[in-house]
TIVO-792771 format. One record per atom (N, C-alpha, C): atom name; x, z, y; residue in one letter. Coordinates in Angstrom, 3 decimals, always signed. Example, Ala and Ser with C-alpha at 12.3 -4.5 7.8 and 13.67 -1.06 7.14 Angstrom:
BEGIN
- N	+13.190	+7.800	-5.690	a $
- CA	+12.300	+7.800	-4.500	a $
- C	+13.200	+7.800	-3.300	a $
- N	+12.850	+7.080	-2.250	s $
- CA	+13.670	+7.140	-1.060	s $
- C	+12.900	+7.870	+0.030	s $
# end
This chain:
BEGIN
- N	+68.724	+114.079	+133.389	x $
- CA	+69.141	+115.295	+132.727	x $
- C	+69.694	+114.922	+131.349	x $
- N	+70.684	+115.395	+130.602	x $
- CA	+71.539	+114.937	+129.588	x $
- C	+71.412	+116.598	+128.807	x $
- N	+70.966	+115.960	+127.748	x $
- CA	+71.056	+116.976	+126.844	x $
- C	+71.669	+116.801	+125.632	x $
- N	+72.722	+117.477	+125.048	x $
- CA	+73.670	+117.807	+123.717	x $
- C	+72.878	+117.341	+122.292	x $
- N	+73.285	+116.727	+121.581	x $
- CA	+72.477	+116.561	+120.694	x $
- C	+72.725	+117.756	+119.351	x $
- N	+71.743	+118.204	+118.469	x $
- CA	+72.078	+118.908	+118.098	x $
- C	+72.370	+119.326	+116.636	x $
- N	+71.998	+117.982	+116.125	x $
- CA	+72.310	+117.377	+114.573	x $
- C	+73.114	+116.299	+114.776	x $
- N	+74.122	+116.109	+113.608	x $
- CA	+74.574	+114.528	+113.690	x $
- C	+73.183	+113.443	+113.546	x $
- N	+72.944	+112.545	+113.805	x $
- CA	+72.420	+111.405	+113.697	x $
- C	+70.842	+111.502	+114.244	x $
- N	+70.990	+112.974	+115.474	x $
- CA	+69.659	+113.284	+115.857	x $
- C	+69.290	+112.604	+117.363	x $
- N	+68.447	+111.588	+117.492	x $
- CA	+68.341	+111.205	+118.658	x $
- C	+67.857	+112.210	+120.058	x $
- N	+68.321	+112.039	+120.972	x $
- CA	+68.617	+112.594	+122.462	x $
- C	+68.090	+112.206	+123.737	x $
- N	+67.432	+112.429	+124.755	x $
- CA	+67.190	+111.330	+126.277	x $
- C	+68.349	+111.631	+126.943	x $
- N	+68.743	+111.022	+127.298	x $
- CA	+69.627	+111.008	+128.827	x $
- C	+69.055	+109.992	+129.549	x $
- N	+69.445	+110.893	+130.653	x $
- CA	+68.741	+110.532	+131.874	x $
- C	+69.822	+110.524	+133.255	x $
- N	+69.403	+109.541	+134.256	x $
- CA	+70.050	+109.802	+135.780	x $
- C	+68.950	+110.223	+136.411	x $
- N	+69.519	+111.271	+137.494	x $
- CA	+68.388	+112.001	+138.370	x $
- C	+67.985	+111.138	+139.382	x $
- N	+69.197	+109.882	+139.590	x $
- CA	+68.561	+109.019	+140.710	x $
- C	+67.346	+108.119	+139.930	x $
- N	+67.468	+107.389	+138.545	x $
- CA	+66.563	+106.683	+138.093	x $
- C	+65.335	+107.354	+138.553	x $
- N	+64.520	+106.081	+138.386	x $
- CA	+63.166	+106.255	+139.397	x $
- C	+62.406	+106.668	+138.020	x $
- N	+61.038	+107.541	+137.781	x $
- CA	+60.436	+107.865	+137.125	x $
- C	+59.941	+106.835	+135.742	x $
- N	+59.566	+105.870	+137.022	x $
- CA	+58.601	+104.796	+136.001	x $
- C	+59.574	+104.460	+134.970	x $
- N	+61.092	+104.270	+134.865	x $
- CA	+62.021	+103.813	+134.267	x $
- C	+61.962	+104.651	+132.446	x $
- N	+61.816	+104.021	+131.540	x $
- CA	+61.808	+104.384	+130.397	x $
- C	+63.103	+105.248	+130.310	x $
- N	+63.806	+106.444	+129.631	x $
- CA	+64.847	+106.786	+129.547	x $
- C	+65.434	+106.307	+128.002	x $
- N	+67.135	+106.559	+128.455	x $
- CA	+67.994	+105.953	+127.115	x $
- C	+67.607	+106.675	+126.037	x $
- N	+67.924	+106.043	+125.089	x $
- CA	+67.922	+106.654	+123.414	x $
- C	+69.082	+106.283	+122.927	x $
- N	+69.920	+108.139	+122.893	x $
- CA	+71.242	+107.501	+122.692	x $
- C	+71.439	+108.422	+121.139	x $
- N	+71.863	+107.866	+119.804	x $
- CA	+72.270	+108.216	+119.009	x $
- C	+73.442	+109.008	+118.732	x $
- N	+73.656	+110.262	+118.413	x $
- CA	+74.750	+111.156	+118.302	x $
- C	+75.690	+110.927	+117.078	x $
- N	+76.715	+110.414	+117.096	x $
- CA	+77.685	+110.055	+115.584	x $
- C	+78.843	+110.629	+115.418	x $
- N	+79.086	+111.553	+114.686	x $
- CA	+80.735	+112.134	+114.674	x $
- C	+81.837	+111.607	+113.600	x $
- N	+82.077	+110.465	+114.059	x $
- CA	+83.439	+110.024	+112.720	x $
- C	+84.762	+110.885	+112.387	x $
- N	+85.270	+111.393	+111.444	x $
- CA	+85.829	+111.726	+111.414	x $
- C	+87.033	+111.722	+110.277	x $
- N	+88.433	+110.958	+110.665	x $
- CA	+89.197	+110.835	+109.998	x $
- C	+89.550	+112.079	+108.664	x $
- N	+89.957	+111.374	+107.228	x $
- CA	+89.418	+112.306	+106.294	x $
- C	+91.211	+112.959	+106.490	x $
- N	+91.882	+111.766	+106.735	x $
- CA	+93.451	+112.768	+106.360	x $
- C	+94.053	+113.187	+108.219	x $
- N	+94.423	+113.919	+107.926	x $
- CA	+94.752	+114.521	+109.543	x $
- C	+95.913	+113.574	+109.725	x $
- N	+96.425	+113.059	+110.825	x $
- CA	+97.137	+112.849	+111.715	x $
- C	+98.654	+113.546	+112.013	x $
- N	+99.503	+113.101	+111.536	x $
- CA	+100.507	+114.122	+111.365	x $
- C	+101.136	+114.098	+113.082	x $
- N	+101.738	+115.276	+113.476	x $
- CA	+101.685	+115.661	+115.440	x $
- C	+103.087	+114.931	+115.197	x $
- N	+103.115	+114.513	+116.701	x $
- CA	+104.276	+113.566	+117.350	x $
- C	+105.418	+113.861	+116.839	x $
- N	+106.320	+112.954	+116.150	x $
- CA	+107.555	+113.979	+115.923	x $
- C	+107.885	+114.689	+114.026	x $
- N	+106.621	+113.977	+113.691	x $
- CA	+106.787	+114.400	+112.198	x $
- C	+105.772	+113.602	+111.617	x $
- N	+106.379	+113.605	+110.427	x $
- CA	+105.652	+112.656	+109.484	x $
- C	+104.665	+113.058	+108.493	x $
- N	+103.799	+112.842	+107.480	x $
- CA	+103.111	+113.439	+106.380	x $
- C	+103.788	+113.600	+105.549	x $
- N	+103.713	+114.610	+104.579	x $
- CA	+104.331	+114.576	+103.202	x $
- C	+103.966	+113.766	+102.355	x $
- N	+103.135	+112.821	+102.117	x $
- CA	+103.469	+111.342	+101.397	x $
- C	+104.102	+110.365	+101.766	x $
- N	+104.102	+110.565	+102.926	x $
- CA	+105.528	+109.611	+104.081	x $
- C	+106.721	+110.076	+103.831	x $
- N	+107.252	+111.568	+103.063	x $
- CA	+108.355	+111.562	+103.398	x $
- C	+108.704	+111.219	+101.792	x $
- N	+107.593	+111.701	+100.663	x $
- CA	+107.974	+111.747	+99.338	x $
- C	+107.976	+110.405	+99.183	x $
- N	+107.505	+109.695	+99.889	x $
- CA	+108.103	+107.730	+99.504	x $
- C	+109.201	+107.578	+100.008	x $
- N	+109.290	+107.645	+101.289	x $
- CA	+110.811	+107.531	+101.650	x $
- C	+112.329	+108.228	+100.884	x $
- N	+111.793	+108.861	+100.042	x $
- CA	+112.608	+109.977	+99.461	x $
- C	+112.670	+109.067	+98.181	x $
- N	+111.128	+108.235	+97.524	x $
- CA	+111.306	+108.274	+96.201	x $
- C	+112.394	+107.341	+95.545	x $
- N	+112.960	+106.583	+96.346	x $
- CA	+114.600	+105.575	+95.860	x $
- C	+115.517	+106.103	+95.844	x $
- N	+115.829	+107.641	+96.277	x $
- CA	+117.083	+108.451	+96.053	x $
- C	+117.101	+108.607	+94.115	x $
- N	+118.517	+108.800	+94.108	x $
- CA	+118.734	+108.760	+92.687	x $
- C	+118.225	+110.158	+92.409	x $
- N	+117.669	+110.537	+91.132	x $
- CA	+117.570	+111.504	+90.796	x $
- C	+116.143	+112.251	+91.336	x $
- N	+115.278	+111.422	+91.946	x $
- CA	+114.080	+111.814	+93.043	x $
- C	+112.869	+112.485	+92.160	x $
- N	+113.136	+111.123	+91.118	x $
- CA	+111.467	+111.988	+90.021	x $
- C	+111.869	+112.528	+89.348	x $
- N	+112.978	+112.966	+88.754	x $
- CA	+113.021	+114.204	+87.876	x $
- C	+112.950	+115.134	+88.839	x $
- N	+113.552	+115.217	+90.059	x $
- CA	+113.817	+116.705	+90.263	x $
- C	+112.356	+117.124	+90.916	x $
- N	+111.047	+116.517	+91.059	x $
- CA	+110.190	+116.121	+91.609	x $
- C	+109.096	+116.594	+90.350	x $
- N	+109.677	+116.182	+89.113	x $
- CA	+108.572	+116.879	+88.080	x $
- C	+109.112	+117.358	+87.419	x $
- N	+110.478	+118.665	+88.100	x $
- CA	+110.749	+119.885	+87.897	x $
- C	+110.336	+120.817	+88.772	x $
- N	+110.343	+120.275	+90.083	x $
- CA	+109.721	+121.248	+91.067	x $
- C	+107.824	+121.262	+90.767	x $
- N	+107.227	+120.410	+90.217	x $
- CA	+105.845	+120.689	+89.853	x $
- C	+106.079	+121.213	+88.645	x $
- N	+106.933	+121.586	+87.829	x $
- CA	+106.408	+122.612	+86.808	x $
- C	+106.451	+123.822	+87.026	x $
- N	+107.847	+123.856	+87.762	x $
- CA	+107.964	+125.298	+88.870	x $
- C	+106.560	+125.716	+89.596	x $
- N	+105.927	+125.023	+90.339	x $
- CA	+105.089	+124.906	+90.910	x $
- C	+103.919	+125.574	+89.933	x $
- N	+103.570	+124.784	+89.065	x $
- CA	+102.483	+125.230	+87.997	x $
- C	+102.835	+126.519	+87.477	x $
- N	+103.976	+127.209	+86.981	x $
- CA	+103.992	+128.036	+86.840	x $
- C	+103.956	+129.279	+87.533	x $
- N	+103.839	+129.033	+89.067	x $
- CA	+104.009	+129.988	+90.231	x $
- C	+102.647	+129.861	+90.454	x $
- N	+102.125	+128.818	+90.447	x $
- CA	+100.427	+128.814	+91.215	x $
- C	+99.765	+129.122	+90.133	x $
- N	+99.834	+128.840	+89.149	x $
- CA	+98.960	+129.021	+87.774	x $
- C	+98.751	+129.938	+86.747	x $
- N	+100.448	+130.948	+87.364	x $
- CA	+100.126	+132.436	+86.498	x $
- C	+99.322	+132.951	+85.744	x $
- N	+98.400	+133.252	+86.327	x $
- CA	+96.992	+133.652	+86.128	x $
- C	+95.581	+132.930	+85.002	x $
- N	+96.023	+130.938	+85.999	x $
- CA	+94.880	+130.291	+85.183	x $
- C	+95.654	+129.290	+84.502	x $
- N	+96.602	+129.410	+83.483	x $
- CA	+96.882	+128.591	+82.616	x $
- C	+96.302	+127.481	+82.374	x $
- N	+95.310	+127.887	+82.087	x $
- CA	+94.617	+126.720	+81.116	x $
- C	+93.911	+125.638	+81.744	x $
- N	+94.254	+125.804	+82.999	x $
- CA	+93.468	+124.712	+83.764	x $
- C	+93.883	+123.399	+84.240	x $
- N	+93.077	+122.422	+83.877	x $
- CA	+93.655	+121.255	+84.332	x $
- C	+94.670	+120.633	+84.991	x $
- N	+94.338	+121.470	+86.437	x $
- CA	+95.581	+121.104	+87.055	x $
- C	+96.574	+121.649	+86.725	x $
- N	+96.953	+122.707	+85.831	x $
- CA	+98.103	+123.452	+85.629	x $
- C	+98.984	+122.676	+84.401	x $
- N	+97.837	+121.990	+83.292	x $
- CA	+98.569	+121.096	+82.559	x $
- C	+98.549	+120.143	+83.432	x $
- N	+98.175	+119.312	+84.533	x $
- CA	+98.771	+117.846	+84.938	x $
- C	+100.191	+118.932	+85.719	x $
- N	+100.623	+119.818	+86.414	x $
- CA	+101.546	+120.085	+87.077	x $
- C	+102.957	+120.262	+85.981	x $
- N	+102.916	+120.756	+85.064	x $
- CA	+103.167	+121.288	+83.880	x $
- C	+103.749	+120.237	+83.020	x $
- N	+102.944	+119.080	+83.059	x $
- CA	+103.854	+118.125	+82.661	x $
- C	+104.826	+116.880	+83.456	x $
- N	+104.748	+117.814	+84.752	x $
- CA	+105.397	+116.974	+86.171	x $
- C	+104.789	+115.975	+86.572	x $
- N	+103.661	+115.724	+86.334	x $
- CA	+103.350	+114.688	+87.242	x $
- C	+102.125	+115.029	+88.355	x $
- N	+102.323	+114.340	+89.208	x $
- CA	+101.190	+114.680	+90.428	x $
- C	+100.272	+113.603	+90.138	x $
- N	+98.857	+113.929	+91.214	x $
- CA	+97.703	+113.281	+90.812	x $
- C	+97.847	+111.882	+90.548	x $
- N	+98.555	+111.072	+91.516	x $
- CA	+98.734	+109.756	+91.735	x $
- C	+99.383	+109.152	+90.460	x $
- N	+100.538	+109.992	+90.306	x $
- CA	+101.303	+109.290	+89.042	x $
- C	+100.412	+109.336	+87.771	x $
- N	+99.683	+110.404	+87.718	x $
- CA	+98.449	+110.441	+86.334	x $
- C	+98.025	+108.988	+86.581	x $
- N	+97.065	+108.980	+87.809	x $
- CA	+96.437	+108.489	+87.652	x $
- C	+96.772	+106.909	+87.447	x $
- N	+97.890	+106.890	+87.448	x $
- CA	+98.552	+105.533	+87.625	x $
- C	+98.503	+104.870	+85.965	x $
- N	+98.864	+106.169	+85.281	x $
- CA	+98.911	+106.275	+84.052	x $
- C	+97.527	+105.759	+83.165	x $
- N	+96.665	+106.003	+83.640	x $
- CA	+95.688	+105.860	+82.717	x $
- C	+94.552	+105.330	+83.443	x $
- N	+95.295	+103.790	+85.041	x $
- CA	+94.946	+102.738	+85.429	x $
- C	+93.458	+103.513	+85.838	x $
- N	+93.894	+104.354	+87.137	x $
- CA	+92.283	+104.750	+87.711	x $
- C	+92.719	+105.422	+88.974	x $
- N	+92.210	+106.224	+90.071	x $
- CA	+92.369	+106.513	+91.275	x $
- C	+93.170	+107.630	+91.366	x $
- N	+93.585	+108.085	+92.446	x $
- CA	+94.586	+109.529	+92.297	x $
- C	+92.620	+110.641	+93.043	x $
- N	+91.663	+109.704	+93.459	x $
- CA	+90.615	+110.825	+93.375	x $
- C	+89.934	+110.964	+92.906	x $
- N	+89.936	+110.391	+91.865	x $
- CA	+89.401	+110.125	+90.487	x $
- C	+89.742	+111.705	+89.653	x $
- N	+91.301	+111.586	+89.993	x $
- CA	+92.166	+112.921	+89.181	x $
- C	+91.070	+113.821	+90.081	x $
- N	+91.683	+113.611	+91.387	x $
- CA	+91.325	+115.123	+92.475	x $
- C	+89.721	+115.752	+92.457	x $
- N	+88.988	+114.534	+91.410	x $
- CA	+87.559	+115.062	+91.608	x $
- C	+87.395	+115.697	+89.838	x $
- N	+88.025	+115.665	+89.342	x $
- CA	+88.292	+116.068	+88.160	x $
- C	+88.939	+117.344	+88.181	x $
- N	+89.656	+117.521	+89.289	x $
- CA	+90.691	+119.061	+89.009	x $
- C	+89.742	+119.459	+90.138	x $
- N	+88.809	+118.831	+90.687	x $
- CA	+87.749	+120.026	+91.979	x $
- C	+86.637	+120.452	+91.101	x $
- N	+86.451	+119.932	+89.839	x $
- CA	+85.620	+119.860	+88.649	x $
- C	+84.063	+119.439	+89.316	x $
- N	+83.981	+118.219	+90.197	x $
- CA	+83.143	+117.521	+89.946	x $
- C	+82.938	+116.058	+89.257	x $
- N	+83.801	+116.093	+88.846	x $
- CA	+83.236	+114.854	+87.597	x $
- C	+83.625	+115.237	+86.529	x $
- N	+82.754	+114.923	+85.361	x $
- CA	+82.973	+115.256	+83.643	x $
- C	+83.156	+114.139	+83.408	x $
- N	+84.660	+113.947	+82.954	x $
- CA	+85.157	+112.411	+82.282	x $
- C	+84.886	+112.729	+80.783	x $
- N	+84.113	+111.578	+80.513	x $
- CA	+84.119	+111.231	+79.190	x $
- C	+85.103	+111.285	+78.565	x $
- N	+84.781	+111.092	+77.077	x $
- CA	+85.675	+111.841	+76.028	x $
- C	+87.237	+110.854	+75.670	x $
- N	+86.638	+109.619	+76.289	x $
- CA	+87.650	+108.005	+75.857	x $
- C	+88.780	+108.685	+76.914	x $
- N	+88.269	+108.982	+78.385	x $
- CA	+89.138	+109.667	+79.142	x $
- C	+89.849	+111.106	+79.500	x $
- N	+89.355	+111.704	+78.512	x $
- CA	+90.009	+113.022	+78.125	x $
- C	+90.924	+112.930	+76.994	x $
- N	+90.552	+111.670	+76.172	x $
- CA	+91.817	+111.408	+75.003	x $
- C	+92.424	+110.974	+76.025	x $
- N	+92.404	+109.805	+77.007	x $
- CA	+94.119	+109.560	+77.442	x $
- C	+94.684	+110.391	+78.544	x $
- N	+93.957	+111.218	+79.084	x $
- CA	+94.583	+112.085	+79.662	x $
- C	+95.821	+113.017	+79.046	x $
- N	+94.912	+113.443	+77.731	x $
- CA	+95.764	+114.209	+76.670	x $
- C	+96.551	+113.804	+76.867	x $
- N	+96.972	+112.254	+76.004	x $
- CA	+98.359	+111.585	+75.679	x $
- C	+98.719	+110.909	+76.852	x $
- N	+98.613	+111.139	+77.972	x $
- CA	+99.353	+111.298	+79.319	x $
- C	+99.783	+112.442	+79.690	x $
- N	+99.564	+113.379	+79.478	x $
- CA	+100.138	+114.769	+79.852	x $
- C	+100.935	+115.216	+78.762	x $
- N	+100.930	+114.593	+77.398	x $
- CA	+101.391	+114.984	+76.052	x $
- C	+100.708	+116.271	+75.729	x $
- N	+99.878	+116.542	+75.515	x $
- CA	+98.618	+117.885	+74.773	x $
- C	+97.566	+117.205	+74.072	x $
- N	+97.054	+118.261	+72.869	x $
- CA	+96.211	+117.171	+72.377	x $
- C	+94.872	+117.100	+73.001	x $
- N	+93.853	+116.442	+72.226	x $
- CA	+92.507	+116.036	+73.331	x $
- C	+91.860	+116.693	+73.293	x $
- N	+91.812	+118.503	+72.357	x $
- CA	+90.922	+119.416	+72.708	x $
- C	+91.833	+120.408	+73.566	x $
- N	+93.066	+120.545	+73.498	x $
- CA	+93.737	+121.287	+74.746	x $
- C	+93.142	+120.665	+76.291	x $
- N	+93.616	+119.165	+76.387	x $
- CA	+92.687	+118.941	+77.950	x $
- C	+91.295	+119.051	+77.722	x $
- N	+90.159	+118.871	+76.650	x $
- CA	+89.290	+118.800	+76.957	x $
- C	+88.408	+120.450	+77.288	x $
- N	+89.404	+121.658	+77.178	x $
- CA	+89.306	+122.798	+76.974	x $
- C	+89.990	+123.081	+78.595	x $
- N	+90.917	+122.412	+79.075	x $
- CA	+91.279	+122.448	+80.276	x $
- C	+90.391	+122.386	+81.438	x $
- N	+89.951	+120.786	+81.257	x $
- CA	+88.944	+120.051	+81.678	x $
- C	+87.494	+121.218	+82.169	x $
- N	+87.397	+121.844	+80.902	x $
- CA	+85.988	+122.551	+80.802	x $
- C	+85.842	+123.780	+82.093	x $
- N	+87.118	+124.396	+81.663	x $
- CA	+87.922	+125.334	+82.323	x $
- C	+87.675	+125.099	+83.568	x $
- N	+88.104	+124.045	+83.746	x $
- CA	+88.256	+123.684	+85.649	x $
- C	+86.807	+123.387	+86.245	x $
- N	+85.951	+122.812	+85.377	x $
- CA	+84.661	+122.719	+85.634	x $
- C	+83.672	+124.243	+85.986	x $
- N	+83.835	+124.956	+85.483	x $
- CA	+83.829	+126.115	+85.045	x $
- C	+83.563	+126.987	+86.304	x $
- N	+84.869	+127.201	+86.492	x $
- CA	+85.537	+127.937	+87.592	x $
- C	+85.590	+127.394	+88.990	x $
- N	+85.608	+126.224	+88.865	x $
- CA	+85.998	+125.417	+90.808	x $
- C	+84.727	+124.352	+91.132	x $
- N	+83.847	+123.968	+90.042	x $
- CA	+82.795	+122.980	+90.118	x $
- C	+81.695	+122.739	+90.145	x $
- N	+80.990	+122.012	+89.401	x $
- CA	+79.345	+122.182	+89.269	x $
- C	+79.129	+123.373	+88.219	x $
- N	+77.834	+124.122	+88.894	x $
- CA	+77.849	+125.028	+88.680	x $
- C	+76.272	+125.152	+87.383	x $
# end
């Protein structure tokens, strides 16, 4: 008899109805892996696949951190003051920040989900990576913590 397990990592018996009694039954461990970035369907690519392939056209990053200020100003109406609205705001996306001030692009993304509080060494160079000074991001920063994070 085979039964579903019903937690990840919760052990289960399975069994064959022909196995003979005396026979100890399996102990089979239940594991669900699961890829973190989806799989783009047959026939199309991801949008970081296409924005690399794109990024050697002339003219690619400006018009690229004009469409993220556009962007910031359409998504951000409302919450100005928030982190991600100054990294959009000054055209750059997570990766390129983060490139900037030699650290991860989820480094940024756990910063604009406002679970990590970067220290103050890294809220000055954020500033002077985004060009604002270091109590505008660190007022950003707070902001985003605030509203989207630890609570």
């Amino acid at each position: 008899m085979t039964q579903p397990a019903k937690r990840e990592g919760e052990l289960f018996q399975t069994g064959n109805l022909s196995r003979p009694e005396s026979a100890p039954p399996d102990n089979v461990r239940y594991l669900e892996f699961v890829d973190s970035r989806p799989v783009p369907r047959a026939g199309f690519i991801s949008i970081g696949d296409l924005i690399e392939s794109l990024r050697n056209e002339p003219g690619f990053d400006e018009e690229m951190a004009e469409a993220r200020k556009q962007l910031s100003d359409h998504l951000y109406a409302e919450d100005a003051v928030s982190f991600s609205a100054l990294r959009l705001r000054s055209g750059l996306s997570q990766r390129e920040l983060a490139k900037r001030l030699n650290t991860s692009q989820s480094h940024i993304a756990r910063i604009e989900l406002g679970q990590l509080d970067p220290g103050t060494d890294t809220i000055d160079r954020i500033a002077a990576a985004i060009g604002v000074e270091p109590g505008e991001a660190f007022n950003a920063i707070l902001h985003q913590r605030k509203t989207r994070g630890a609570k």
